[in-house]
N, C-alpha and C positions, 0 to 999 in steps of 0.2 A: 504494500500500500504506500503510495506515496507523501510525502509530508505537504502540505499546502496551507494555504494561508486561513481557510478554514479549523483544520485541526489545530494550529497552532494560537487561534482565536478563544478555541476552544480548553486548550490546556493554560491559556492564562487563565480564561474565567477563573476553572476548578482550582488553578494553584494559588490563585487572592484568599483562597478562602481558610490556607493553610499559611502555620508560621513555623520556623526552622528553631532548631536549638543544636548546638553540635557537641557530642558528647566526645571525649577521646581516652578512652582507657587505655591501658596498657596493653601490650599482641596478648601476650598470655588471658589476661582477661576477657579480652575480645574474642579471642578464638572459644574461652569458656561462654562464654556470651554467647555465641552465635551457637556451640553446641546446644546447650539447653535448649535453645529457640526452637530448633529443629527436633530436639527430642522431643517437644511439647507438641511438635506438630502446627509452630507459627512460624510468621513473619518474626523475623529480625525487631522489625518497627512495632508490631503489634504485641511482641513478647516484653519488650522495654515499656511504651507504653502504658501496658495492663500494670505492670511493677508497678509501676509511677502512681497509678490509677490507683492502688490497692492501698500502697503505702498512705495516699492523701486523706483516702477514708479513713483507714486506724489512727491519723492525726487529729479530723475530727472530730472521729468518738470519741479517743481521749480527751479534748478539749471540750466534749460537750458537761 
């Protein structure tokens, strides 16, 4: 499929909607990182995420 000025109209829209954070662990961690990911059966992005997600909740509760 070719790239055109459409598709690329396109993938700004969807990329406005999202914001970067850059994380940079260590190889060794990363490579542990990205095992887990796959042994869980996610994405890379989606296994970090969820953490993040998890962690914010049990912040939270505690606070509440």
């Amino acid at each position: 499929m070719a790239y055109n000025a459409a598709k690329a109209a396109s993938n700004k829209k969807s990329d406005s909607k999202y914001g970067q954070i850059l994380i940079k662990p260590y190889k060794a961690e990363r490579d542990q990182i990205r095992a887990a990911a796959a042994a869980a059966g996610q994405s890379l992005q989606g296994y970090i995420l969820q953490a993040v997600r998890e962690r914010m909740e049990r912040e939270r509760e505690k606070d509440r």
